[in-house]
Backbone as XML, in Angstrom:
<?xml version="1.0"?>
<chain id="A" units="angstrom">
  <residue number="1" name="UNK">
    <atom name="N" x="12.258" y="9.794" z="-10.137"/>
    <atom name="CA" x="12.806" y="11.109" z="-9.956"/>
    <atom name="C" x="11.697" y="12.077" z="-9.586"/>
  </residue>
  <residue number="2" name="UNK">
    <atom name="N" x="11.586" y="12.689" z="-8.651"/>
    <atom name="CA" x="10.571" y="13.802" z="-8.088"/>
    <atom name="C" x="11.081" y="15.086" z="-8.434"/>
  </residue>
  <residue number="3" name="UNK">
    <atom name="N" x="10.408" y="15.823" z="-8.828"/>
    <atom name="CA" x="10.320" y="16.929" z="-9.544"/>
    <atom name="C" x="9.243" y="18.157" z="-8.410"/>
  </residue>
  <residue number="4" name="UNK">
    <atom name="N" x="9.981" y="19.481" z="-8.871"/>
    <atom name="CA" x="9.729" y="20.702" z="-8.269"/>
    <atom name="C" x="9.896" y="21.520" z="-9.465"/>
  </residue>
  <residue number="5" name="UNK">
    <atom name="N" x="8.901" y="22.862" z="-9.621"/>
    <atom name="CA" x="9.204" y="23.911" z="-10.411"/>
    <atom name="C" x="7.999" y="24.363" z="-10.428"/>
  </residue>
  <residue number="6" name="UNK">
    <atom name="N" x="7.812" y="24.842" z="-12.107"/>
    <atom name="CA" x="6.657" y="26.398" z="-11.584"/>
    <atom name="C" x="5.729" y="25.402" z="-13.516"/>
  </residue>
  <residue number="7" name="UNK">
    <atom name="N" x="4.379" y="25.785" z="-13.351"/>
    <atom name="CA" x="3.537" y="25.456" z="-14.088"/>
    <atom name="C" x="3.533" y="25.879" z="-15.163"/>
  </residue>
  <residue number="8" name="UNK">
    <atom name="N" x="4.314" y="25.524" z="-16.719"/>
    <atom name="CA" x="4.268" y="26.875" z="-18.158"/>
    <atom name="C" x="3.140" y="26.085" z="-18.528"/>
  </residue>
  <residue number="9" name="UNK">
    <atom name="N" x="2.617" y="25.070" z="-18.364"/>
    <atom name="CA" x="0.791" y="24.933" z="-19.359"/>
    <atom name="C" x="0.200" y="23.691" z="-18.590"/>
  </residue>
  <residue number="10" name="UNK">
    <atom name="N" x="-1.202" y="24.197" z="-17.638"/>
    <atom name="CA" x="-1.635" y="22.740" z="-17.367"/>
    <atom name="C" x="-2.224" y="22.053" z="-18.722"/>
  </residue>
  <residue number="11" name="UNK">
    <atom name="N" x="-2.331" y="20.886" z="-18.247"/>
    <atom name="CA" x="-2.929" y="19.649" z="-19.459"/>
    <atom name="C" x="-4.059" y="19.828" z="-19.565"/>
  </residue>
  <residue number="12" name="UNK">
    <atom name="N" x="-4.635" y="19.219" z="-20.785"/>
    <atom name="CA" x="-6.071" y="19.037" z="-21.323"/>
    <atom name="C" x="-6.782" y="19.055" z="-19.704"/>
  </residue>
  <residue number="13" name="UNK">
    <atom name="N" x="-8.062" y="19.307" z="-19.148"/>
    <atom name="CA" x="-8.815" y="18.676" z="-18.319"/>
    <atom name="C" x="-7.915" y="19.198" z="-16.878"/>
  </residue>
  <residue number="14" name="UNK">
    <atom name="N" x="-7.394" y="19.591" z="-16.362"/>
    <atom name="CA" x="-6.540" y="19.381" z="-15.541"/>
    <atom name="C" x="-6.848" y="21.571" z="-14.699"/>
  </residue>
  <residue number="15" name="UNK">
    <atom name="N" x="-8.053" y="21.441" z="-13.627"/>
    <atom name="CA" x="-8.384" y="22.401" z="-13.670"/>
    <atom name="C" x="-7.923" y="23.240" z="-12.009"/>
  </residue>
  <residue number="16" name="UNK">
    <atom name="N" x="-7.105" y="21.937" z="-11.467"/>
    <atom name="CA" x="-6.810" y="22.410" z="-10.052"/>
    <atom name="C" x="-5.022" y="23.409" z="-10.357"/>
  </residue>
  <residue number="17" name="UNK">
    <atom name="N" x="-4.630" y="23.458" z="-11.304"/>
    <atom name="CA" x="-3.368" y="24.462" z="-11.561"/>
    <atom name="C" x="-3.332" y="25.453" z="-12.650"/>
  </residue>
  <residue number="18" name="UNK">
    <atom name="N" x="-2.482" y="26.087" z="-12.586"/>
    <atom name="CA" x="-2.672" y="27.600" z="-13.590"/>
    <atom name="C" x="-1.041" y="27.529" z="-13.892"/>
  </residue>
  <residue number="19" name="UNK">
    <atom name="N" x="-0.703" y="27.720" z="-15.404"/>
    <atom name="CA" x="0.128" y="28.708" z="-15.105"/>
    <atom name="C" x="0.791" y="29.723" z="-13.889"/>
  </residue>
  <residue number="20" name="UNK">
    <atom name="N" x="2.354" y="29.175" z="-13.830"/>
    <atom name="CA" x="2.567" y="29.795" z="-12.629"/>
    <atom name="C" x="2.614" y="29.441" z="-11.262"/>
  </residue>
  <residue number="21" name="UNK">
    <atom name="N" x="2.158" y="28.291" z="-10.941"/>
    <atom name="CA" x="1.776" y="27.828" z="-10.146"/>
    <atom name="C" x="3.211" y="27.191" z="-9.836"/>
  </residue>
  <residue number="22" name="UNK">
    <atom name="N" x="3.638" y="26.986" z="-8.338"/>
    <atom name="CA" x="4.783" y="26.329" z="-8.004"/>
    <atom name="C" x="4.480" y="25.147" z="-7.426"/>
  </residue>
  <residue number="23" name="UNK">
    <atom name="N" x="5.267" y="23.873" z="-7.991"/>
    <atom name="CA" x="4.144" y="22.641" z="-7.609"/>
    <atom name="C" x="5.711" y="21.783" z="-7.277"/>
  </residue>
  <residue number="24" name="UNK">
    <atom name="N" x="5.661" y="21.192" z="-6.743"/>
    <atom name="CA" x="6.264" y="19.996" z="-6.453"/>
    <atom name="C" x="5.695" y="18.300" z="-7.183"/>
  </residue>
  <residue number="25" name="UNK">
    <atom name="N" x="6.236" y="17.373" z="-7.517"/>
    <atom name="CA" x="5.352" y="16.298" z="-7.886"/>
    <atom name="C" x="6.455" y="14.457" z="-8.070"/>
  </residue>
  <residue number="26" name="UNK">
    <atom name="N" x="5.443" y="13.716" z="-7.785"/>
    <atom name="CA" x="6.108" y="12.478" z="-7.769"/>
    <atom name="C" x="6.361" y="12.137" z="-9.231"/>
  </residue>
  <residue number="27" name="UNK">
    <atom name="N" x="7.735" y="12.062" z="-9.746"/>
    <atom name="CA" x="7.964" y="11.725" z="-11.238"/>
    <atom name="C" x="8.178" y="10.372" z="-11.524"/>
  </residue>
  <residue number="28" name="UNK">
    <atom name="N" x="8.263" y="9.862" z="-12.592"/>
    <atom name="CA" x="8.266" y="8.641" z="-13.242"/>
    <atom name="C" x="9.646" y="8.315" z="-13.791"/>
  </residue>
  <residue number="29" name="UNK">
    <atom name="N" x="9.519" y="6.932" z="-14.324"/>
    <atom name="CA" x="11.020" y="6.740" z="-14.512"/>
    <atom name="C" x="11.142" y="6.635" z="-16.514"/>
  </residue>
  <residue number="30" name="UNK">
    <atom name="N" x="10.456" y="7.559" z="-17.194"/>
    <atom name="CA" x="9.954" y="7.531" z="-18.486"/>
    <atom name="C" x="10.101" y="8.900" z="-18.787"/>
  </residue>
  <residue number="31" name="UNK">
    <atom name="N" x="10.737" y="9.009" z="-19.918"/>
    <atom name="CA" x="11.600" y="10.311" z="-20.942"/>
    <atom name="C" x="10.780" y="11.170" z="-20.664"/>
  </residue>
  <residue number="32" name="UNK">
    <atom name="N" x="9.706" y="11.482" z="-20.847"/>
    <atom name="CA" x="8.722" y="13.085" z="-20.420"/>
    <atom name="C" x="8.455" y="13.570" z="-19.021"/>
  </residue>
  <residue number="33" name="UNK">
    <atom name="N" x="8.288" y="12.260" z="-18.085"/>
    <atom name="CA" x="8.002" y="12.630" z="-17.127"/>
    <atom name="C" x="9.062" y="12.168" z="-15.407"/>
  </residue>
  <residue number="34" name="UNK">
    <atom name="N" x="10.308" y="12.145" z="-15.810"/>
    <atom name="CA" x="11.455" y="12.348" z="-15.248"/>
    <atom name="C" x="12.325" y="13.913" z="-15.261"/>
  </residue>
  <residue number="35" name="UNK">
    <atom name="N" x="13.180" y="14.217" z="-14.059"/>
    <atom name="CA" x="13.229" y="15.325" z="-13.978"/>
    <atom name="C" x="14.996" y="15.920" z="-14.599"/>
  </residue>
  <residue number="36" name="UNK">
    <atom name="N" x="15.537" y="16.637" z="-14.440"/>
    <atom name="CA" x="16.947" y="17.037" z="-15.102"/>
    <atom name="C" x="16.529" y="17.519" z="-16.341"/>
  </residue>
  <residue number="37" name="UNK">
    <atom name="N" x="15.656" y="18.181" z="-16.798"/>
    <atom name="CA" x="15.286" y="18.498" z="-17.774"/>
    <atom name="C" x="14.662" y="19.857" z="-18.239"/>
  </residue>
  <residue number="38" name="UNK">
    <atom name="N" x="14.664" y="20.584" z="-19.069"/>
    <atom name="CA" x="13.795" y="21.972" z="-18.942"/>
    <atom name="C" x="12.332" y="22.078" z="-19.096"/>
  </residue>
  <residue number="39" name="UNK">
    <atom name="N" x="11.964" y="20.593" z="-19.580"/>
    <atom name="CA" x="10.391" y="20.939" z="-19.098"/>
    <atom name="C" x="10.093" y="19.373" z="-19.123"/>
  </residue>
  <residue number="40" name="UNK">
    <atom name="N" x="9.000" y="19.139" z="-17.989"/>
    <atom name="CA" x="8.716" y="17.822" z="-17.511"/>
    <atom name="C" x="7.481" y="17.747" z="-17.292"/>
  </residue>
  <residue number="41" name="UNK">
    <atom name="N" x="6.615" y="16.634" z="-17.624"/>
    <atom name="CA" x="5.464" y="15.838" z="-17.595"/>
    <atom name="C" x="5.138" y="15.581" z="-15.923"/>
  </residue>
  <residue number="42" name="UNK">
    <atom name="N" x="4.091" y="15.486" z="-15.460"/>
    <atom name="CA" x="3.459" y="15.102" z="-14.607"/>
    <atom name="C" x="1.784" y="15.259" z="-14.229"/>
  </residue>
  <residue number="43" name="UNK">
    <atom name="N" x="1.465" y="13.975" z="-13.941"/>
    <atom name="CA" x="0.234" y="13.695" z="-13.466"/>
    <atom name="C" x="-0.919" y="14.629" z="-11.901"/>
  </residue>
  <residue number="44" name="UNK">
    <atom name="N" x="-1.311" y="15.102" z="-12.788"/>
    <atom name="CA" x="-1.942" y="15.905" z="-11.970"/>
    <atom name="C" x="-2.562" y="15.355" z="-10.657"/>
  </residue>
  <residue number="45" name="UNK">
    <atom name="N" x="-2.750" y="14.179" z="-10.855"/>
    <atom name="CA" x="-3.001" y="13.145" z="-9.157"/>
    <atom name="C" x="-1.662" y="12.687" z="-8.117"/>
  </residue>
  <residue number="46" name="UNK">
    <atom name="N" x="-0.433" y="13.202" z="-9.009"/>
    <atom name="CA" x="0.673" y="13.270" z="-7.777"/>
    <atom name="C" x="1.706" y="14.498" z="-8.076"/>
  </residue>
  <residue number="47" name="UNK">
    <atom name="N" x="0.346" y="15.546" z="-8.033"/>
    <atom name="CA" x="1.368" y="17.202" z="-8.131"/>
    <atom name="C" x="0.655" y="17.674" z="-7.113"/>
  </residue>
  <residue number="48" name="UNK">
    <atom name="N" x="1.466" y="17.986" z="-6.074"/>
    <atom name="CA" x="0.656" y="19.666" z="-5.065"/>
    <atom name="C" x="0.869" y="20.278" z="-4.938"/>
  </residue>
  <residue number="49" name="UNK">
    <atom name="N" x="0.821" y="21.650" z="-5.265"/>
    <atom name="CA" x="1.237" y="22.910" z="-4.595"/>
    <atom name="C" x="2.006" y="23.478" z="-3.702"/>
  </residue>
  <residue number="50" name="UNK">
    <atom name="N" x="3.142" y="23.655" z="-3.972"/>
    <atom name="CA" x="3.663" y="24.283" z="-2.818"/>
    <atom name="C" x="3.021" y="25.877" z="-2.646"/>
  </residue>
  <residue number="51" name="UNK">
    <atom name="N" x="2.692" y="26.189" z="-0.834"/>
    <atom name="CA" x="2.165" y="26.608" z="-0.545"/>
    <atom name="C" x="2.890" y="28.820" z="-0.749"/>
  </residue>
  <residue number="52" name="UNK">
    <atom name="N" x="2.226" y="29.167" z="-1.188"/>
    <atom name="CA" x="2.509" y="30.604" z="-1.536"/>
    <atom name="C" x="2.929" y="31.176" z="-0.434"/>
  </residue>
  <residue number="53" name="UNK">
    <atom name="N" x="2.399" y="30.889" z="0.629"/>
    <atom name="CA" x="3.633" y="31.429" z="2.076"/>
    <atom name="C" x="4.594" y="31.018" z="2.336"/>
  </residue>
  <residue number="54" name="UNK">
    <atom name="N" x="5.036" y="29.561" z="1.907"/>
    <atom name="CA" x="5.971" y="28.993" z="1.728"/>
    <atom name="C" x="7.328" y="29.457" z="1.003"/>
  </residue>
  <residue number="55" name="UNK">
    <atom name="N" x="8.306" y="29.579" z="1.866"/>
    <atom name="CA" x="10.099" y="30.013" z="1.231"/>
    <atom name="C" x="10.748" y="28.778" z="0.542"/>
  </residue>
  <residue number="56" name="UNK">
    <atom name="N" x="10.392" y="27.761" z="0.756"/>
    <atom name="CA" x="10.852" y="26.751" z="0.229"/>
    <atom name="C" x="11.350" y="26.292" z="-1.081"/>
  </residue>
  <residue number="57" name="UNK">
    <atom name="N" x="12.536" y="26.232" z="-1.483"/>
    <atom name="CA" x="13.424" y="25.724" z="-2.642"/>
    <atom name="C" x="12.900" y="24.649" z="-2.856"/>
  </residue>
  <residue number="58" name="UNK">
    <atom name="N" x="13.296" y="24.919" z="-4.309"/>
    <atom name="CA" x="12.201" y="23.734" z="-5.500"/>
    <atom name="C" x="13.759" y="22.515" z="-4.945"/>
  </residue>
  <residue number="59" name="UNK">
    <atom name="N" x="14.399" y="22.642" z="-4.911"/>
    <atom name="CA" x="15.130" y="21.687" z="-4.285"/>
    <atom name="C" x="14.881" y="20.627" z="-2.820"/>
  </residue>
  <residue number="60" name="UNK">
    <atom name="N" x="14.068" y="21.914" z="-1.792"/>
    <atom name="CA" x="14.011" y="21.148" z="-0.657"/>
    <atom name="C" x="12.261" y="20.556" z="-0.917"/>
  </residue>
  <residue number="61" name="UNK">
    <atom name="N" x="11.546" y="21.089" z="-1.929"/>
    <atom name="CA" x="10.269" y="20.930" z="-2.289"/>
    <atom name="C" x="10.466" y="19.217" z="-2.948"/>
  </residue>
  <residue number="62" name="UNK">
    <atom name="N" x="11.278" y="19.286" z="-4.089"/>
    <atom name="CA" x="11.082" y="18.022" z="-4.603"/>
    <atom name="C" x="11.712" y="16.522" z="-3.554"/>
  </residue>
  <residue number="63" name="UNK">
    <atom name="N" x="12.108" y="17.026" z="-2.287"/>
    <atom name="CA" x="12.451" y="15.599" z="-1.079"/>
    <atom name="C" x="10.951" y="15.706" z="-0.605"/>
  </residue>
  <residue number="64" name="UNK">
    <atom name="N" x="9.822" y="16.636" z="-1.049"/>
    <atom name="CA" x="8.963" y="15.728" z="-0.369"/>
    <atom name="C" x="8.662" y="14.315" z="-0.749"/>
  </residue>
  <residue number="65" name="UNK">
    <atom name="N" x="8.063" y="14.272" z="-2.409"/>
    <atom name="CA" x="7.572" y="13.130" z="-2.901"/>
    <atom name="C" x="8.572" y="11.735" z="-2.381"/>
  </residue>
  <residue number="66" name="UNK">
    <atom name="N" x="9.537" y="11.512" z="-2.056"/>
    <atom name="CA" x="10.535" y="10.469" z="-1.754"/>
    <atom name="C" x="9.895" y="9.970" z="0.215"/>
  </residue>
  <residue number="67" name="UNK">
    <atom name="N" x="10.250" y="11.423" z="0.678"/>
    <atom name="CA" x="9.852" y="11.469" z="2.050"/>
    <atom name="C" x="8.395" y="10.813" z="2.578"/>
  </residue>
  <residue number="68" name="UNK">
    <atom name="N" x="7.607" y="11.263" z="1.802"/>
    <atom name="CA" x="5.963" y="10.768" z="2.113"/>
    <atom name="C" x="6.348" y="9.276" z="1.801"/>
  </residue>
  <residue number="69" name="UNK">
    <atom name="N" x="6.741" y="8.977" z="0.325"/>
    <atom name="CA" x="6.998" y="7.418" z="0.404"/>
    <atom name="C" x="7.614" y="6.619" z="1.336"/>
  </residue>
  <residue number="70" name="UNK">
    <atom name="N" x="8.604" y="7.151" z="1.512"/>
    <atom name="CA" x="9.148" y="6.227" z="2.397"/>
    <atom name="C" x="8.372" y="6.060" z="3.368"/>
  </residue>
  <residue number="71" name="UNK">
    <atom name="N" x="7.641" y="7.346" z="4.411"/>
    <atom name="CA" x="6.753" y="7.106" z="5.086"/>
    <atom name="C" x="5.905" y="6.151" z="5.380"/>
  </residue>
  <residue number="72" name="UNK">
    <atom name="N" x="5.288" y="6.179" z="4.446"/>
    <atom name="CA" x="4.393" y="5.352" z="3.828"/>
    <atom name="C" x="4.558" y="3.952" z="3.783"/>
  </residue>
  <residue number="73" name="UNK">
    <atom name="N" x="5.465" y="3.456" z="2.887"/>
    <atom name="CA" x="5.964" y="1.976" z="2.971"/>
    <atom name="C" x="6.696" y="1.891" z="4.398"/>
  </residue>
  <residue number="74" name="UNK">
    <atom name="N" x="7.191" y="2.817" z="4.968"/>
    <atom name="CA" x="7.468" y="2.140" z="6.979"/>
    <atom name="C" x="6.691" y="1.784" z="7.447"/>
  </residue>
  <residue number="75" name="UNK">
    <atom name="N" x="5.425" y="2.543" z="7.275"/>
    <atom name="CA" x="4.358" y="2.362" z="8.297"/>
    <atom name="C" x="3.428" y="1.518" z="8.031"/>
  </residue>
  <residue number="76" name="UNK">
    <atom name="N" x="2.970" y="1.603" z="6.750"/>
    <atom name="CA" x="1.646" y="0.470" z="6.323"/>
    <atom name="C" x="2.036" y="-0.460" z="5.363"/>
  </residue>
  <residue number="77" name="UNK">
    <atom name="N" x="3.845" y="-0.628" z="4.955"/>
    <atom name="CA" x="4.082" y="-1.463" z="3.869"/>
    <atom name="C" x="3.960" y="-3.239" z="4.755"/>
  </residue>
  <residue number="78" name="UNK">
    <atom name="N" x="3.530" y="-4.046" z="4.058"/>
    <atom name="CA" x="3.645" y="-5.433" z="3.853"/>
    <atom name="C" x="4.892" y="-6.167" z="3.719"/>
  </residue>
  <residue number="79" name="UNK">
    <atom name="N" x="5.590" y="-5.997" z="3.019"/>
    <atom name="CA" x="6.577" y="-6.487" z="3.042"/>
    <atom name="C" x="7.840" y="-6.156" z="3.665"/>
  </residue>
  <residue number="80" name="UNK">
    <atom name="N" x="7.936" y="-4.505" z="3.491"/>
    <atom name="CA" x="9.469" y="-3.796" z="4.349"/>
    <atom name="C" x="8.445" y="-2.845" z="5.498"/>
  </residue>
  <residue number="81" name="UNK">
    <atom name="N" x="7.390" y="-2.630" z="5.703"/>
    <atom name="CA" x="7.130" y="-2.324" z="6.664"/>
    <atom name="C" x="6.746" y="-2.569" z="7.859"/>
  </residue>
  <residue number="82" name="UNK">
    <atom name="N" x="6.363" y="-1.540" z="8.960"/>
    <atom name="CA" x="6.061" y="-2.103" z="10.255"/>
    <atom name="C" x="4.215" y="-2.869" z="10.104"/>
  </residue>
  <residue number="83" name="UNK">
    <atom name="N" x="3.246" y="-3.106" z="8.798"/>
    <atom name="CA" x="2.274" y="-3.362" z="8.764"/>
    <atom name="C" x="1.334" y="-2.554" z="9.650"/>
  </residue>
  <residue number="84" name="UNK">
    <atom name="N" x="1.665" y="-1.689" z="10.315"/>
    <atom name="CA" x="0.358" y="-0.856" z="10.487"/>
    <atom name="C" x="-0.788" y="-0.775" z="9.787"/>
  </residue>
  <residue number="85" name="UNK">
    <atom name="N" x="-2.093" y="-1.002" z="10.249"/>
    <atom name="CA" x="-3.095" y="-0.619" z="9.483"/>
    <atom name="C" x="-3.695" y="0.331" z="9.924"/>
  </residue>
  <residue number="86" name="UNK">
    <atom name="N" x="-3.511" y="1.291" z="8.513"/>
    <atom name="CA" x="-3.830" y="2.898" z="8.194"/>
    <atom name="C" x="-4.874" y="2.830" z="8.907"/>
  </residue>
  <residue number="87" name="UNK">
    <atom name="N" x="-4.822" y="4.561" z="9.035"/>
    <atom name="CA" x="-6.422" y="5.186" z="9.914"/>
    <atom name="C" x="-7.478" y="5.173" z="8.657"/>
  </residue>
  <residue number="88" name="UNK">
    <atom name="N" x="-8.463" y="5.444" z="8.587"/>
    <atom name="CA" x="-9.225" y="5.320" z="7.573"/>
    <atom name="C" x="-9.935" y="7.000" z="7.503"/>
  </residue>
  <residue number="89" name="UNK">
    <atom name="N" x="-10.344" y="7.586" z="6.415"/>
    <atom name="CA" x="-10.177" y="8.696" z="5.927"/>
    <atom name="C" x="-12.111" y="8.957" z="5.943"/>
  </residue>
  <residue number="90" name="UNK">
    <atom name="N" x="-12.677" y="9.526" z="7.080"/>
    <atom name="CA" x="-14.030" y="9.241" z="7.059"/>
    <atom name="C" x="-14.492" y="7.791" z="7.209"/>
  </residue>
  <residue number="91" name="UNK">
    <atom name="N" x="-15.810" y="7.806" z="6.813"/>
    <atom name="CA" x="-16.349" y="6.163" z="7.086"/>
    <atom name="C" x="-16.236" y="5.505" z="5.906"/>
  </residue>
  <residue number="92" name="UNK">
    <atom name="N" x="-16.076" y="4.321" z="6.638"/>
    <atom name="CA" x="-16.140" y="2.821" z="5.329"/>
    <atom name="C" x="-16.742" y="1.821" z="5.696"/>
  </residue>
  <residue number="93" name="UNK">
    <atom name="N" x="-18.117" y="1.777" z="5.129"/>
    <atom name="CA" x="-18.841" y="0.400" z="5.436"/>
    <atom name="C" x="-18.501" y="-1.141" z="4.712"/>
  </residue>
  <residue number="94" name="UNK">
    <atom name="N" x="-17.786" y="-0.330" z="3.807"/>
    <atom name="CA" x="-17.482" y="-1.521" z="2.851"/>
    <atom name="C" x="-16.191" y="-2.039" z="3.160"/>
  </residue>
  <residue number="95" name="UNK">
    <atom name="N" x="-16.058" y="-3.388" z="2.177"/>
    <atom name="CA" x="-14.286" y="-4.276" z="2.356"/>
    <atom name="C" x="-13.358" y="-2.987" z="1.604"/>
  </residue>
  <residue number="96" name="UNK">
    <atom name="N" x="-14.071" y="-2.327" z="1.038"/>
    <atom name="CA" x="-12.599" y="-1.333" z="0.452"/>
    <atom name="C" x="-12.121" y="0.049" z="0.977"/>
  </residue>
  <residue number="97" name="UNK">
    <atom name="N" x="-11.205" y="-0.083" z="0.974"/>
    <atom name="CA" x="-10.357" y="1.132" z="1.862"/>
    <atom name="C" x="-9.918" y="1.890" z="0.491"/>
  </residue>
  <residue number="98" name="UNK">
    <atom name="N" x="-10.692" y="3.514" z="0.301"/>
    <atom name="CA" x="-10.199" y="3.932" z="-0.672"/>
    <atom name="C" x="-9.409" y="5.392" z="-0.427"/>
  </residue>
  <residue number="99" name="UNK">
    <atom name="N" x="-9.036" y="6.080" z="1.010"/>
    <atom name="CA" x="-8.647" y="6.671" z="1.369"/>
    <atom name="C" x="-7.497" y="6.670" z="2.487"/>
  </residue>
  <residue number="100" name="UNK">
    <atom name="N" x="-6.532" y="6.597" z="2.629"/>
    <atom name="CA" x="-5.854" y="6.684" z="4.169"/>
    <atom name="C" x="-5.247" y="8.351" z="4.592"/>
  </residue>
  <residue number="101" name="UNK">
    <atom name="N" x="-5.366" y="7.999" z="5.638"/>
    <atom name="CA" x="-4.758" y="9.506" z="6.402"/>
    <atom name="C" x="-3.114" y="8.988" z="7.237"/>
  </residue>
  <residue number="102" name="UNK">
    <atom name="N" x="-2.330" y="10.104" z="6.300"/>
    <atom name="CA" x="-1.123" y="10.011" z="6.985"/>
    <atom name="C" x="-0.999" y="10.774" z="8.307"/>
  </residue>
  <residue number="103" name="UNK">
    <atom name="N" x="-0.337" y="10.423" z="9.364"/>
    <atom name="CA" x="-0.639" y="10.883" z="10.962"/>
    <atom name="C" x="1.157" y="11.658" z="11.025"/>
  </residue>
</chain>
């Protein structure tokens, strides 16, 4: 369940949001951090900001997290996708790919 709304307390450690803040985020399928609820859990490595110039309803905000996925598994998935292999995000000398750029 992907989740949209506004920030009442970031977490311990967690220094990229404030109070207030209108965030969109990819939710989980676990009692705190699933959405239909008046206050919900989420991981600060799949919350972003919706943008303050932005008109956008926490409704049309929370189809992003679904949208990027799907994306995602079309284009570079293995099994249901077309196997594209991602652009790479800066240089990588090494076997590990720890960044991709969505196009």
């Amino acid at each position: 369940m992907d989740i949209a709304g506004i920030v009442e307390e970031p977490g311990e450690g967690v220094h990229n949001f404030r109070k207030g803040d209108r965030v969109l985020a990819h939710g989980k399928f676990t009692n705190d951090f699933t959405a239909f609820q008046q206050y919900a859990l989420t991981a600060a490595s799949f919350t972003a900001k919706i943008p303050a110039s932005d008109s956008e309803s926490f409704e049309s905000a929370a189809t992003v997290p679904l949208a990027l996925d799907t994306t995602v598994v079309g284009l570079y998935g293995d099994q249901f996708g077309a196997r594209i292999t991602p652009p790479l995000h800066g240089r990588s000398m090494s076997h590990e790919v720890t960044h991709y750029k969505l196009l």
